[in-house]
C-alpha positions as CSV (number, residue, x, y, z in Angstrom):
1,X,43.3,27.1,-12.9
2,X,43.3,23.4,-12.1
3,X,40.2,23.4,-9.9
4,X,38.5,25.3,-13.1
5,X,39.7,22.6,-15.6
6,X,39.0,19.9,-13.6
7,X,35.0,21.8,-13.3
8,X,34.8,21.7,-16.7
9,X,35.9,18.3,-17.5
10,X,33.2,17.1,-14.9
11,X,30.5,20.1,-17.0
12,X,31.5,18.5,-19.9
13,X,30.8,14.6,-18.8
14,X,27.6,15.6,-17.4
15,X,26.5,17.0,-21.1
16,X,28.3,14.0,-23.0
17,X,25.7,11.9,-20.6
18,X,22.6,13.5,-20.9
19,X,23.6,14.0,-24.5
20,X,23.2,9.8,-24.4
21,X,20.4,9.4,-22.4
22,X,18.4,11.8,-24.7
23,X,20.0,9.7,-28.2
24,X,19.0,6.6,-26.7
25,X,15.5,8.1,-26.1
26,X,15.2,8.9,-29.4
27,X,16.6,5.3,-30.9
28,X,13.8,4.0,-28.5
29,X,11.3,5.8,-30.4
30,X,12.2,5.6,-33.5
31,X,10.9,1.5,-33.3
32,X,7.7,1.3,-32.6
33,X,6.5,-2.5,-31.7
34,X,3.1,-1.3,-31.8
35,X,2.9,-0.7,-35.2
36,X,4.2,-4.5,-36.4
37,X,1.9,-6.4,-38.0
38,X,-1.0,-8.4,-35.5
39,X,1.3,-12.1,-36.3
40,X,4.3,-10.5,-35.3
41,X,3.1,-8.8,-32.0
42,X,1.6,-11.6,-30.6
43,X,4.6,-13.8,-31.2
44,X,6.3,-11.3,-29.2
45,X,4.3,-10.5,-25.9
46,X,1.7,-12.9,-26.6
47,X,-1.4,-10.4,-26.4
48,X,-2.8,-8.4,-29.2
49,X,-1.8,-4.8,-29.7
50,X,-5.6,-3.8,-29.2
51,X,-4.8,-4.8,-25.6
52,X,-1.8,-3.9,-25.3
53,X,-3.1,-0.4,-26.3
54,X,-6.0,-1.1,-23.6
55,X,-3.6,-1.8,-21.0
56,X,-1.2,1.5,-21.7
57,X,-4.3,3.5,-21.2
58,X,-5.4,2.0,-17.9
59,X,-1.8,2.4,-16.2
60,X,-0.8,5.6,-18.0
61,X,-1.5,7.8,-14.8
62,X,0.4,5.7,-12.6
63,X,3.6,4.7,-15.2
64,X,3.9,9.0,-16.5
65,X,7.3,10.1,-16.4
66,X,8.6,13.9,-16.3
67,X,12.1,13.4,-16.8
68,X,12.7,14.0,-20.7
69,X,14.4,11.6,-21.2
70,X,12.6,9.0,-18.9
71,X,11.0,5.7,-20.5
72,X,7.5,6.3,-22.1
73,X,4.8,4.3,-20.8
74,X,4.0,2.2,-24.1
75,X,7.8,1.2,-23.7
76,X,7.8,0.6,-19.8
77,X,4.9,-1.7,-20.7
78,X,6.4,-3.0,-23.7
79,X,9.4,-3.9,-21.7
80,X,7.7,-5.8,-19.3
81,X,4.9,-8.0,-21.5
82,X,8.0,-9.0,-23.3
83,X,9.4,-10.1,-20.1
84,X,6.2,-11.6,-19.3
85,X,6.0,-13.2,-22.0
86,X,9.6,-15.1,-22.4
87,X,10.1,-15.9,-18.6
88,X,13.2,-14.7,-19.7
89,X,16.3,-13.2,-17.2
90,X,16.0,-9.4,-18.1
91,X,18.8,-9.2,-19.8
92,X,17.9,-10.5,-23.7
93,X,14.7,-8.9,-22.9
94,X,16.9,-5.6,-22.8
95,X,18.2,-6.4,-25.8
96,X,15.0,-6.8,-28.1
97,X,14.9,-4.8,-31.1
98,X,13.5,-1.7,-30.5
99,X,13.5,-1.6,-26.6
100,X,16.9,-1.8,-25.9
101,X,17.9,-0.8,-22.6
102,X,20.3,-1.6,-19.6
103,X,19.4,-4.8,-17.5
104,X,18.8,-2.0,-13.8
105,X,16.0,-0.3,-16.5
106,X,14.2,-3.3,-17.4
107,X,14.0,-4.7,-13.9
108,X,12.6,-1.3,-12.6
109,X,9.7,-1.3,-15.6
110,X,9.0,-4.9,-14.8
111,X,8.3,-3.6,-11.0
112,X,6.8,-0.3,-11.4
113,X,4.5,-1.7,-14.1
114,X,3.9,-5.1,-12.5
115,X,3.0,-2.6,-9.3
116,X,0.8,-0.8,-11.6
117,X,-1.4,-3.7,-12.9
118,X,-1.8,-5.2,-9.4
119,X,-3.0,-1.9,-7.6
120,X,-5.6,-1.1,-10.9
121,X,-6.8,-4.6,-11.9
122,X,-6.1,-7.6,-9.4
123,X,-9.2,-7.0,-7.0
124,X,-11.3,-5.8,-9.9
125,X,-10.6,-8.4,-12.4
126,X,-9.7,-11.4,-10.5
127,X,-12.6,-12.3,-7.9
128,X,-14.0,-15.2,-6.8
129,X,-17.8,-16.0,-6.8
130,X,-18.2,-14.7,-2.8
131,X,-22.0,-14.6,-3.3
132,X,-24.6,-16.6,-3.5
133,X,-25.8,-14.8,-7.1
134,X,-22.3,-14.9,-8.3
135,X,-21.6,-18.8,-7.6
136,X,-25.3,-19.5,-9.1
137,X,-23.5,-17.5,-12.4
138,X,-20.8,-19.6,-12.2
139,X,-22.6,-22.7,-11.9
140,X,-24.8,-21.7,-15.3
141,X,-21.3,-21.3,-16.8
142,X,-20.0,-24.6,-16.2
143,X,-23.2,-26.1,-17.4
144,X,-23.4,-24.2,-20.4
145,X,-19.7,-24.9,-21.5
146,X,-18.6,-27.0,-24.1
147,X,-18.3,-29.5,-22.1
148,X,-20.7,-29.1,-19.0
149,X,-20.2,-29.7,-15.5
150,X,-22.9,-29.2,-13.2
151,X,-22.6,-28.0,-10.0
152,X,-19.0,-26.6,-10.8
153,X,-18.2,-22.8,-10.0
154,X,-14.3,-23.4,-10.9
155,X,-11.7,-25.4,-11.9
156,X,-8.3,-25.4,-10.1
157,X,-4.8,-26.4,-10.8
158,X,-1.3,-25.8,-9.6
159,X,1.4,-24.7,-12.5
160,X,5.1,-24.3,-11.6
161,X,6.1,-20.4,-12.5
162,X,9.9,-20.0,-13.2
163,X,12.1,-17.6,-11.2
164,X,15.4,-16.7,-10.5
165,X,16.9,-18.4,-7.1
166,X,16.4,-16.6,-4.2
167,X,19.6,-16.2,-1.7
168,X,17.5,-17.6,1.0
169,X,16.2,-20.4,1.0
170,X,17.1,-21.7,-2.2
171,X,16.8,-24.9,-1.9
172,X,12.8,-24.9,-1.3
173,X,11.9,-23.1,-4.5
174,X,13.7,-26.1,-6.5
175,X,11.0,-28.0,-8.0
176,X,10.9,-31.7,-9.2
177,X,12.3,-31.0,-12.4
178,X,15.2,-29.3,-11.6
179,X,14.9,-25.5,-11.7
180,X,13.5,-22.8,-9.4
181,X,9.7,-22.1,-9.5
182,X,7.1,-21.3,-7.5
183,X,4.0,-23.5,-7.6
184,X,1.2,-21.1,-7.9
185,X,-2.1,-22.3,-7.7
186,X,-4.9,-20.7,-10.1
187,X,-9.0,-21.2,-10.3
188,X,-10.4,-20.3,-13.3
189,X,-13.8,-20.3,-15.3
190,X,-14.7,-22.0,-18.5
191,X,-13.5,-18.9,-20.6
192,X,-10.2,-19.2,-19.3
193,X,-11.0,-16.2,-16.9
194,X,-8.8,-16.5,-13.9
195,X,-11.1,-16.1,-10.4
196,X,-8.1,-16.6,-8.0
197,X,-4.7,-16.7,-7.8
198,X,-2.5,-17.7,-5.0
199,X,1.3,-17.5,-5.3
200,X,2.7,-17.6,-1.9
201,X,4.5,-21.1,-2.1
202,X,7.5,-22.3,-3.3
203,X,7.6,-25.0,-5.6
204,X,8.8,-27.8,-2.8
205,X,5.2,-27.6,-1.7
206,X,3.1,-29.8,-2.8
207,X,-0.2,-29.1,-4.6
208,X,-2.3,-30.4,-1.7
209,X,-0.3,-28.4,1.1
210,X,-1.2,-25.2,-0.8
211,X,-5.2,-26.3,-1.3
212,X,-4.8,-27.0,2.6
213,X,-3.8,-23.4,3.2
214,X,-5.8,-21.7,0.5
215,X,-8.4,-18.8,1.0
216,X,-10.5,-20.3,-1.3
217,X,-10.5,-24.1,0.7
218,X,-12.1,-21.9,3.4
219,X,-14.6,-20.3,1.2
220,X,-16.0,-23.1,0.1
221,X,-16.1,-24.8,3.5
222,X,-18.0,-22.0,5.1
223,X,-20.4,-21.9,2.5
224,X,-21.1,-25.9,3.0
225,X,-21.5,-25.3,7.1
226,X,-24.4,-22.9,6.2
227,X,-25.8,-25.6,4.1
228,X,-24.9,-24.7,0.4
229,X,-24.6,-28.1,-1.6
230,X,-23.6,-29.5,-4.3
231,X,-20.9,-27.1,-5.2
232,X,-17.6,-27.8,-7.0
233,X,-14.2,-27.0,-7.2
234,X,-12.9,-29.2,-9.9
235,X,-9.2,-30.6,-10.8
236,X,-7.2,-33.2,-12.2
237,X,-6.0,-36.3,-11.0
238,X,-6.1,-36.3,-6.8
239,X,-6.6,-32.8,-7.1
240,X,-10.7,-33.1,-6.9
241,X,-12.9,-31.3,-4.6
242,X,-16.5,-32.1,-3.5
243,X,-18.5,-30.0,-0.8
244,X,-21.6,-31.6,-1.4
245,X,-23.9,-34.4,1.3
């Protein structure tokens, strides 16, 4: 008789907590952040809900869930723009109206769906002219932009990204002022399109030790060894880069 009550207190848990998972599934839904006014949702994840929209498509078949009761894709992606957005820990972002969920649930959506957008869009959206009819592109770019530059493919900078302090190490990803980062260094076009990204340094490193060790230094010097001149890569400050005679 004991071993039968003590089965059916455990049945009965197990019900009370699929019972919850399936409530809070439906709380979930009940608030829909897609459906708040343009103003509102950009304030929030700081893109429009047309992309938004775009981007649920695009990762739908690699974010699908069976489980019943498992996140839907709009609010795995939900969950992490927001996150995106606020540079936030993941707990407030846990806590938004709408999307609230446990801290362990918000940090897997920010990884399967961070996952998800580099495996579908980071070698297809962000490239950098390689050829010689894609750096004559960018070079029309520059030089029709608002304010032209001739000769320029890119412009590059180094931005410090917040994190959270790593156990090893700690002390290299403070930066100057004061709080862990990395310093990620990012080319871009004149529409703001990013060409390259490179985020393998913490933020002790200097902007020039990154440009030493970047991909794209070595890019442009083997196009000036086989003779291509007056190219640019340009920057702010010391951060300006000539390959031209």
């Amino acid at each position: 008789m004991e071993y039968l009550a003590y089965d059916l207190l455990h049945l009965e848990r197990r019900v009370r907590i699929m019972e919850r998972r399936l409530e809070r599934r439906a709380l979930r839904d009940v608030m829909e952040p897609l459906e708040l006014p343009d103003d509102e949702f950009i304030n929030l994840y700081r893109i429009s809900p047309d992309m938004a929209t775009d981007l649920i498509q695009a990762l739908r078949p690699h974010l699908a869930r069976q489980r019943p009761y498992g996140l839907s894709v709009e609010k795995q992606v939900l969950i992490a723009l927001r996150f995106y957005a606020t540079g936030s820990y993941q707990n407030p972002v846990g806590n938004q109206e709408g999307l609230t969920m446990s801290q362990p649930s918000v940090s897997r959506c920010v990884h399967a769906v961070t996952d998800s957008i580099n495996n579908v869009f980071l070698r297809r959206k962000i490239r950098f002219p390689l050829t010689a009819e894609e750096r004559n592109a960018a070079r029309l770019k520059f030089a029709n932009a608002m304010q032209p530059f001739y000769g320029a493919i890119g412009a590059v900078d180094c931005t410090h990204v917040s994190i959270r302090g790593p156990s090893d190490h700690e002390e290299a990803y403070v930066n100057r002022y004061g709080y862990h980062s990395l310093n990620v260094q990012v080319v871009c076009n004149p529409d703001y399109k990013i060409l390259n990204i490179n985020a393998r340094f913490p933020s002790a490193r200097h902007d020039a030790y990154i440009w030493s060790n970047s991909p794209v230094r070595s890019c442009m010097e083997r196009n000036f060894e086989r003779g291509e001149r007056q190219t640019w890569l340009i920057g702010k400050y010391m951060f300006f880069f000539k390959f031209c005679e």
